[in-house]
BADOLUM-699121 format. One record per residue: x, y, z of N, C-alpha, C in turn; residue in three letters. Coordinates in steps of 0.1 Angstrom, whole numbers, padded with zeros to 4 digits, always signed. Layout:
XYZXYZXYZAla ...
This chain:
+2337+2724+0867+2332+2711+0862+2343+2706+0853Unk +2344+2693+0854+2356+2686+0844+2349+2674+0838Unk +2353+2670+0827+2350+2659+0819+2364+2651+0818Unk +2357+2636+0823+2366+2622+0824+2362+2614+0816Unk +2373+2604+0805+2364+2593+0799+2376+2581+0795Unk +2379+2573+0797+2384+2564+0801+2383+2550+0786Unk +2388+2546+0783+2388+2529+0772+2372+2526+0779Unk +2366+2522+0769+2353+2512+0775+2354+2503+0772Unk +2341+2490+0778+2337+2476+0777+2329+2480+0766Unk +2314+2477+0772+2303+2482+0765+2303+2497+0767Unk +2302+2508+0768+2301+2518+0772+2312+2527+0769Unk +2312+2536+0763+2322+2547+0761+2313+2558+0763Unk +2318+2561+0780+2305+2571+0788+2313+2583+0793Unk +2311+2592+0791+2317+2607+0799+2305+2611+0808Unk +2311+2611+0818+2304+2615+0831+2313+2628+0836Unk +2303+2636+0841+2308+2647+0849+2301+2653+0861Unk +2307+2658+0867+2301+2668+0879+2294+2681+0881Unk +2290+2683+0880+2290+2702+0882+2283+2702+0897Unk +2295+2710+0907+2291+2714+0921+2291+2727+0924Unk +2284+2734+0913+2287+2750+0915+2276+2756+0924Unk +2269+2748+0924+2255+2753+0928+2259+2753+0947Unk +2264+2747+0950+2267+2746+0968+2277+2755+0969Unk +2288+2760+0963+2297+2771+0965+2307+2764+0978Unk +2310+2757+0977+2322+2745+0985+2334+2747+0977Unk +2346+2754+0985+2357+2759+0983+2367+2745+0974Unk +2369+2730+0986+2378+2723+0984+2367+2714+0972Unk +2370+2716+0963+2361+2701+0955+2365+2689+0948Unk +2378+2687+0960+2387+2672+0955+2377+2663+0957Unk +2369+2658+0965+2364+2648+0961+2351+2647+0954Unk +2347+2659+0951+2337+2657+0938+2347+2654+0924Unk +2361+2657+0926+2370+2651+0911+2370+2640+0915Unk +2371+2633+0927+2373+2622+0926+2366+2610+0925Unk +2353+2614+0925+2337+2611+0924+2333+2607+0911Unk +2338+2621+0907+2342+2619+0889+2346+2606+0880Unk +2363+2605+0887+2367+2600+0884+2363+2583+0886Unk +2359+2583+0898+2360+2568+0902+2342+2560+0900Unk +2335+2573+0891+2320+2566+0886+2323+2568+0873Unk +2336+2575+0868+2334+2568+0850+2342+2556+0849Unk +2354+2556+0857+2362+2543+0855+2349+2532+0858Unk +2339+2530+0866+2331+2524+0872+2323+2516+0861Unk +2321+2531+0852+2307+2531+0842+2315+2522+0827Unk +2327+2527+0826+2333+2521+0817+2340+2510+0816Unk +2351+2506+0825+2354+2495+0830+2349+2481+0837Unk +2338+2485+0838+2333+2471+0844+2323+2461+0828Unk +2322+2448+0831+2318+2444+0818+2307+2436+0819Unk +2300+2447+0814+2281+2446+0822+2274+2434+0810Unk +2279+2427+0801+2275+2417+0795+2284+2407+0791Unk +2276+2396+0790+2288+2385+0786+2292+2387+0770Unk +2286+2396+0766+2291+2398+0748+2306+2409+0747Unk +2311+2406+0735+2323+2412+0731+2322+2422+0724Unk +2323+2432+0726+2321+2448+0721+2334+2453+0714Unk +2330+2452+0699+2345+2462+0696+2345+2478+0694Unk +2358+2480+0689+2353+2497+0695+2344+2499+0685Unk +2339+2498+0677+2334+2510+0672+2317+2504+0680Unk +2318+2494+0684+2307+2488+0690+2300+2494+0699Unk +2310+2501+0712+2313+2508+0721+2298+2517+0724Unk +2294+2521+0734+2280+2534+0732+2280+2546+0737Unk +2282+2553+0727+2288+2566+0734+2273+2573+0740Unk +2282+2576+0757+2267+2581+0766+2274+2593+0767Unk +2265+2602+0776+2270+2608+0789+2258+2616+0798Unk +2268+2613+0813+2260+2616+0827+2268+2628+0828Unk +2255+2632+0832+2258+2648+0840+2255+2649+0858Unk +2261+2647+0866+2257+2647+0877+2254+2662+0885Unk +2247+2670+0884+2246+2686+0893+2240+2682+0907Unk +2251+2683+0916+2247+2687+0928+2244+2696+0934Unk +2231+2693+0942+2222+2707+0948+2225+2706+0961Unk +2232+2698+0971+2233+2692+0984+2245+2684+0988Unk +2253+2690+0997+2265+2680+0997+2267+2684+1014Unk +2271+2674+1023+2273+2670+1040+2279+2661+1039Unk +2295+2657+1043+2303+2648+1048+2303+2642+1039Unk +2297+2624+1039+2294+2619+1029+2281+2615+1019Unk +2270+2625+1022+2261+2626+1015+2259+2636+1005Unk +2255+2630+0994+2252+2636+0981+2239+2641+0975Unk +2230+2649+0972+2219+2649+0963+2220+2660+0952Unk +2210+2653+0941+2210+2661+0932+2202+2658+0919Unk +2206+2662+0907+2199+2657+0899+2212+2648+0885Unk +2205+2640+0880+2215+2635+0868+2209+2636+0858Unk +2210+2641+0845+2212+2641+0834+2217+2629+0826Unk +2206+2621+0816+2217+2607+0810+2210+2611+0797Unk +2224+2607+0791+2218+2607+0772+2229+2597+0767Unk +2224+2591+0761+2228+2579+0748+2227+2585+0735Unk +2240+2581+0724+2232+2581+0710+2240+2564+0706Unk +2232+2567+0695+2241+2555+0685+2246+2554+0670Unk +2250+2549+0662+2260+2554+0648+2249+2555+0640Unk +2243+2559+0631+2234+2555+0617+2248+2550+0609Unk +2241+2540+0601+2246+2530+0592+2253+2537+0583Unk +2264+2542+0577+2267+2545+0563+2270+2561+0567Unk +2269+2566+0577+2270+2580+0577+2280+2586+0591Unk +2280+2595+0590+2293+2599+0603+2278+2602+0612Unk +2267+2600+0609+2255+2609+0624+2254+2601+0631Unk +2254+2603+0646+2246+2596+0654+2231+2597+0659Unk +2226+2589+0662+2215+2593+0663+2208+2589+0683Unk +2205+2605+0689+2200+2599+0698+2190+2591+0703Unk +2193+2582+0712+2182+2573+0717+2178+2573+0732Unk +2182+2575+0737+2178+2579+0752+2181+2595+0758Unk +2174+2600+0769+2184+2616+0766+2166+2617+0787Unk +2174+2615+0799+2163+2612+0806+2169+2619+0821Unk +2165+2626+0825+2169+2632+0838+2158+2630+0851Unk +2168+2622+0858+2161+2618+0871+2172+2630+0883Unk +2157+2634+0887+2158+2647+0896+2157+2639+0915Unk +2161+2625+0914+2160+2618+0927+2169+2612+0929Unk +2178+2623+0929+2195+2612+0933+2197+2622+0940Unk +2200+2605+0954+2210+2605+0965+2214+2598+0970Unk +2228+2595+0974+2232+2588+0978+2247+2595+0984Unk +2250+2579+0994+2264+2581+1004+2276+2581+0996Unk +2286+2587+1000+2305+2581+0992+2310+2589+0999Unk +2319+2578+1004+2333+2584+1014+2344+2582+1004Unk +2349+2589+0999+2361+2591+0988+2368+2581+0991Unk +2373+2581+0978+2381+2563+0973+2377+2554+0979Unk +2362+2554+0983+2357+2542+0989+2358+2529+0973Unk +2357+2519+0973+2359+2510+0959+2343+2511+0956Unk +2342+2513+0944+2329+2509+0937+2327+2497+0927Unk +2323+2486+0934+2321+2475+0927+2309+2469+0927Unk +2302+2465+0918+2289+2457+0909+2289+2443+0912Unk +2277+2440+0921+2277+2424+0919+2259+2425+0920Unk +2256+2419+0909+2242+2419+0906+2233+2407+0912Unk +2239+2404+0925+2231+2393+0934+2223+2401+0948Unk +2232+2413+0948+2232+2423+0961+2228+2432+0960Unk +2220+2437+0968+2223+2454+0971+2237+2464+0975Unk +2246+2468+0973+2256+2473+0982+2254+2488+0988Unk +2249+2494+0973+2247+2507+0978+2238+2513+0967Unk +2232+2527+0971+2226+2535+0961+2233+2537+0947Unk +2246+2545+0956+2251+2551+0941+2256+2536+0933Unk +2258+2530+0937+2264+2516+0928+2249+2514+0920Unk +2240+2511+0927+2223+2509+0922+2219+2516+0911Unk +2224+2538+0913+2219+2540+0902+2230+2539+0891Unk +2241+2535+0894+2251+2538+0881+2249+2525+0875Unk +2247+2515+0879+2242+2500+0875+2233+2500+0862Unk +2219+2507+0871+2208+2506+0866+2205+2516+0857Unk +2213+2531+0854+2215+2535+0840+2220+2528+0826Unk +2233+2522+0832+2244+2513+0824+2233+2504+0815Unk +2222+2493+0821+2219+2488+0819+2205+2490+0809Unk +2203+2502+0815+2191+2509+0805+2196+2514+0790Unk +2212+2521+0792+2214+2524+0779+2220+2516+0772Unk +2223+2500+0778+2230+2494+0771+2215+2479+0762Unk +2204+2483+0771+2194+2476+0767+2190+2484+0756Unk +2184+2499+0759+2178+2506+0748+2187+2506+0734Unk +2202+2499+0733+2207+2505+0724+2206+2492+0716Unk +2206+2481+0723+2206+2466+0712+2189+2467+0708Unk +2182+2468+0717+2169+2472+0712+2166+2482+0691Unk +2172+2489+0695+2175+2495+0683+2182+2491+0667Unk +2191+2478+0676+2196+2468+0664+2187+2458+0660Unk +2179+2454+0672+2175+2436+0667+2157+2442+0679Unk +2148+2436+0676+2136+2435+0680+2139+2431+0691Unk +2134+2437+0699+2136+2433+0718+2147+2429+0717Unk +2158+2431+0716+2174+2426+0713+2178+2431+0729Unk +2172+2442+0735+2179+2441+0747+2169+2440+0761Unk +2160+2430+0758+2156+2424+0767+2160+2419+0779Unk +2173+2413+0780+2181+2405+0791+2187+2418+0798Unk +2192+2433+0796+2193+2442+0797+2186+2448+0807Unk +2171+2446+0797+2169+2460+0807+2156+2452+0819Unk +2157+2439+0817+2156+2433+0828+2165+2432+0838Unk +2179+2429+0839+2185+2431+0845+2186+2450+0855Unk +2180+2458+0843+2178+2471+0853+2169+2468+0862Unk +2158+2462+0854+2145+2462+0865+2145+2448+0882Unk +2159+2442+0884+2162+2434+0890+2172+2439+0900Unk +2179+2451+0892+2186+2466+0900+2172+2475+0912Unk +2164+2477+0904+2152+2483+0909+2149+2479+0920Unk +2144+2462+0917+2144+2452+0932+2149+2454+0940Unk +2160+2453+0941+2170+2447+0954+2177+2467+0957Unk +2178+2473+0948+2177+2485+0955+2164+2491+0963Unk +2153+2485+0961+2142+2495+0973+2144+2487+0986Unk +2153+2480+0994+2156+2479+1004+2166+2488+1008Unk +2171+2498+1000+2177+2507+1003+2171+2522+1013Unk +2159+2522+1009+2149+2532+1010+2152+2543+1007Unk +2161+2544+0994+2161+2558+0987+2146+2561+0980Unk +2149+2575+0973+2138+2576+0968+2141+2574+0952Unk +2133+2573+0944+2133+2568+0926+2130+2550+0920Unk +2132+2545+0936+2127+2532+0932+2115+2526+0935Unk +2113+2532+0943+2094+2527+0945+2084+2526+0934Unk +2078+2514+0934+2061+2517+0927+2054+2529+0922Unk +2056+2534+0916+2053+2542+0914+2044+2545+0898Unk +2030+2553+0897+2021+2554+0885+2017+2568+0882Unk +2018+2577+0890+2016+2590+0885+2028+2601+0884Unk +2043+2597+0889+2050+2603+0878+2063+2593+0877Unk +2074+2598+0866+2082+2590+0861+2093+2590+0869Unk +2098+2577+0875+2105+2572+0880+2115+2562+0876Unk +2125+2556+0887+2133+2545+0879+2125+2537+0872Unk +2117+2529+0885+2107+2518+0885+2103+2516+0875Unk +2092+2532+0874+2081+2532+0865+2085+2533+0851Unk +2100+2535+0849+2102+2537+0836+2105+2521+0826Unk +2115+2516+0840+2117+2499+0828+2107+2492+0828Unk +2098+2492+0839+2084+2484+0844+2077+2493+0828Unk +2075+2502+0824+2070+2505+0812+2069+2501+0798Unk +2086+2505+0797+2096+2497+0790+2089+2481+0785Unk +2094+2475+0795+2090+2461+0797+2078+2457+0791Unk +2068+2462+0797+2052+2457+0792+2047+2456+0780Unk +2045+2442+0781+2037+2444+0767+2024+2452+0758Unk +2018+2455+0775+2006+2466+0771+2014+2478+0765Unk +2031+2484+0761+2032+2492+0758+2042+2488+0748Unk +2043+2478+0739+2052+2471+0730+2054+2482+0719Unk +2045+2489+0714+2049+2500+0704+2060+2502+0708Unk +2066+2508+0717+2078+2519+0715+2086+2511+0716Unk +2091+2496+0718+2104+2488+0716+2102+2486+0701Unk +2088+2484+0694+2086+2482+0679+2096+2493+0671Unk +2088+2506+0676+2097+2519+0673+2111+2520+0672Unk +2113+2517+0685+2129+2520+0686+2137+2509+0674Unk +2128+2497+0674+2139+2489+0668+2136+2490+0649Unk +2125+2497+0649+2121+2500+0632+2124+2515+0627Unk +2126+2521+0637+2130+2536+0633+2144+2542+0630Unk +2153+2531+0637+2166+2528+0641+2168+2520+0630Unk +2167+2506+0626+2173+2499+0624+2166+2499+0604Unk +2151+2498+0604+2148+2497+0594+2144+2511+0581Unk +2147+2521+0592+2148+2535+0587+2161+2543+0585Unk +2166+2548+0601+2174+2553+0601+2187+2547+0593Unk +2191+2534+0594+2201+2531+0586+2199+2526+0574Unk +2188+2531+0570+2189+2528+0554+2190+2542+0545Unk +2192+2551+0550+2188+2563+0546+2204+2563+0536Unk +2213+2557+0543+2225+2556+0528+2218+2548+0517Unk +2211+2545+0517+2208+2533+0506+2194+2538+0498Unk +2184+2539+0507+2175+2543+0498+2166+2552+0505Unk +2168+2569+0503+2165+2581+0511+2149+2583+0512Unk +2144+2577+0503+2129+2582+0499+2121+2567+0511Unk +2129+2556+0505+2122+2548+0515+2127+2547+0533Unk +2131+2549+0529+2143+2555+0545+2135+2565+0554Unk +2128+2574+0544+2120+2585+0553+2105+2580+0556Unk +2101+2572+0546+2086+2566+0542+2082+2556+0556Unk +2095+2548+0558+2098+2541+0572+2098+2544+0586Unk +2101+2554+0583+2103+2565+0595+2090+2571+0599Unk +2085+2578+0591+2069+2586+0597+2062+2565+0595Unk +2064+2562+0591+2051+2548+0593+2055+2542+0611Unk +2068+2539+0610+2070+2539+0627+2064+2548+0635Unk +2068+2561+0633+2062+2569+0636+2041+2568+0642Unk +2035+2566+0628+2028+2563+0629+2017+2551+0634Unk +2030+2542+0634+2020+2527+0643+2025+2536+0661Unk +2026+2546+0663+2025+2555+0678+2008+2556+0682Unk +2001+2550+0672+1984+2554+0673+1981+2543+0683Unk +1985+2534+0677+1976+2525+0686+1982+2522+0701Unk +1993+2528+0708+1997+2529+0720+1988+2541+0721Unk +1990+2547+0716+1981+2563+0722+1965+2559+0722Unk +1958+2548+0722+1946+2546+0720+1946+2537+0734Unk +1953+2529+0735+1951+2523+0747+1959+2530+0763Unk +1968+2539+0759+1972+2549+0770+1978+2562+0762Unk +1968+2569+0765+1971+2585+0760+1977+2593+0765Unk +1981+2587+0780+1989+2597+0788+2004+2591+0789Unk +2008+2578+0783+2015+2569+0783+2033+2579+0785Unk +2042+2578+0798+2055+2583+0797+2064+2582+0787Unk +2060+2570+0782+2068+2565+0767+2070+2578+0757Unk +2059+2581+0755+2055+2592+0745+2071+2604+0744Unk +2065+2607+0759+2079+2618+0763+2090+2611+0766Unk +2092+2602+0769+2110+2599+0768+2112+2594+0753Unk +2105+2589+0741+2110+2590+0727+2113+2601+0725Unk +2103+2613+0726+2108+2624+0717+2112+2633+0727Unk +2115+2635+0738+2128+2642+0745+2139+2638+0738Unk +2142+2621+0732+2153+2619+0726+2151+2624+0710Unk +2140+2628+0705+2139+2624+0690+2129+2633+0685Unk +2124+2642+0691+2116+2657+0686+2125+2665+0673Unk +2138+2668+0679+2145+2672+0671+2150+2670+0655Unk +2153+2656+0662+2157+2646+0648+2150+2645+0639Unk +2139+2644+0643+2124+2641+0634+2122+2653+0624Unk +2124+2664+0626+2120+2676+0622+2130+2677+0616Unk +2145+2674+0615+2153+2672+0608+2155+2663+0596Unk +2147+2654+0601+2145+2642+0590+2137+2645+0580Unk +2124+2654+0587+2112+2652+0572+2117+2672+0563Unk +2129+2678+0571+2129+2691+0564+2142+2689+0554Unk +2143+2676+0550+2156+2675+0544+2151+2664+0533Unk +2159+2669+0521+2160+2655+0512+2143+2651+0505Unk +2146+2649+0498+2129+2642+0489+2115+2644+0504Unk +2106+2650+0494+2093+2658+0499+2087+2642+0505Unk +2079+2640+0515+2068+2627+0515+2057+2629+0519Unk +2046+2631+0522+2035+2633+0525+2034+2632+0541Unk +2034+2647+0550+2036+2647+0566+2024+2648+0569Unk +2012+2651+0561+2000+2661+0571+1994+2653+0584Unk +1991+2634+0581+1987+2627+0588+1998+2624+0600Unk +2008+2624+0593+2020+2626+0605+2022+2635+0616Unk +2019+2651+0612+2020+2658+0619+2004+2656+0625Unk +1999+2661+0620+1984+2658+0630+1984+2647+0646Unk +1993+2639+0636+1994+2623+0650+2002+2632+0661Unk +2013+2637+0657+2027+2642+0666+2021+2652+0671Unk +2010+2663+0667+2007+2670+0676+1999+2666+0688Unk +1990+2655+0686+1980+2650+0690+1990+2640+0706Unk +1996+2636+0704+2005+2625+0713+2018+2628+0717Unk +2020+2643+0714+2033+2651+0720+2029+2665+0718Unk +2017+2667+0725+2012+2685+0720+2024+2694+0724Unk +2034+2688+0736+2042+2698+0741+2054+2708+0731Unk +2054+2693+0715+2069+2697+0709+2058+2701+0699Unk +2044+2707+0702+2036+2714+0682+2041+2719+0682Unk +2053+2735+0686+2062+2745+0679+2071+2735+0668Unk +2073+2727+0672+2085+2719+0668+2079+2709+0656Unk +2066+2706+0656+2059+2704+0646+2054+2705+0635Unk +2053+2721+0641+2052+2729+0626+2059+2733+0618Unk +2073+2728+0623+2081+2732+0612+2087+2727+0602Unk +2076+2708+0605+2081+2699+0591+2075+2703+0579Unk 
């Protein structure tokens, strides 16, 4: 396995391969796979806004392949996003989502180019339609629905890829998929967690240089308006893709620095993420 990363637009993304799992002697063109989906991921300029560096969003894709023939590929990807907190060297993760339904064609040094009127191909479809997800969920985090145009544009990826007839983009309601994830996202029947992201982020996390006690107070209340999506969908995927990204952090946040009152907090988080209670108990 090798790690590539290249100047970014929006995106300062390390992508990598791991093809250990097939036991395939020559693996030039999984390097070159490599190479030619981060220049892809990073050099192309997926908004009409100006990004400076420190603007930049540091991701990274993990691509493990379980399946490799001529030019067909399958396997699973690994994607994680963070972004800066205000006033501090941390970052803080915001996305962190593994889709176990990639596959797609590449004949080495084939060109990989993005035109958002077409379908061209899978793999262009899903590297598009990650790009777009973590570059929506991350303005989301600055400004209230800030990345709306975003992660619509994923869900317009979605479209015009299920004439492909891969699998990950279909309709789909009983498990989590591309579709089902921005189609989620999107709805207003599940507006909490864009509230979240952009109050937990923006009106919490980066105030914690400024004022620590209210910084944390902000945090479990975000936290806490999680009730009333859990009242109208209890089983809601949202749930699990915040705190896949943010289980950790959280337990980080309330075992540090000035005491605040968790009990009604933890109670909620066991209640609406029973999977991470080990991880609960230890605020």
């Amino acid at each position: 396995m090798s790690l590539t990363s290249v100047k970014a637009q929006e995106l300062n993304c390390t992508f990598s391969i791991n093809a250990d799992q097939i036991g395939v002697s020559n693996k030039q063109v999984f390097q070159t796979l490599e190479v030619a989906l981060t220049e892809f991921l990073n050099q192309q300029q997926w908004t009409n806004k100006v990004y400076e560096n420190q603007e930049k969003i540091d991701c990274g894709m993990t691509l493990i392949i379980s399946s490799y023939s001529n030019t067909s590929f399958s396997g699973t990807l690994q994607v994680n996003a963070v972004r800066p907190v205000y006033g501090s060297n941390y970052k803080t993760p915001i996305f962190n989502f593994k889709d176990d339904a990639i596959s797609f064609e590449y004949t080495e040094f084939e060109p990989l180019i993005y035109n958002a009127s077409i379908y061209q191909s899978n793999l262009i479809s899903l590297m598009s339609y990650y790009a777009y997800m973590i570059i929506g969920l991350d303005a989301d985090t600055f400004s209230l629905k800030g990345g709306e145009p975003y992660l619509k544009q994923a869900f317009d990826i979605v479209n015009l890829a299920q004439s492909g007839n891969y699998s990950g983009w279909e309709p789909e309601r009983n498990s989590l998929n591309r579709n089902l994830l921005v189609d989620l996202i999107l709805a207003n029947g599940h507006r909490e967690y864009r509230n979240v992201l952009y109050g937990y982020h923006r009106l919490g996390m980066d105030q914690f240089s400024v004022d620590e006690i209210s910084a944390k107070d902000e945090v479990l209340n975000q936290l806490m308006s999680f009730e009333n999506l859990y009242k109208r969908s209890q089983n809601s995927f949202l749930f699990r893709i915040f705190f896949d990204a943010k289980s950790d952090e959280i337990v980080d946040v309330f075992n540090s620095g000035p005491n605040v009152e968790v009990k009604d907090l933890k109670k909620m988080l066991n209640k609406i993420s029973a999977t991470n209670s080990l991880k609960w108990e230890k605020i």
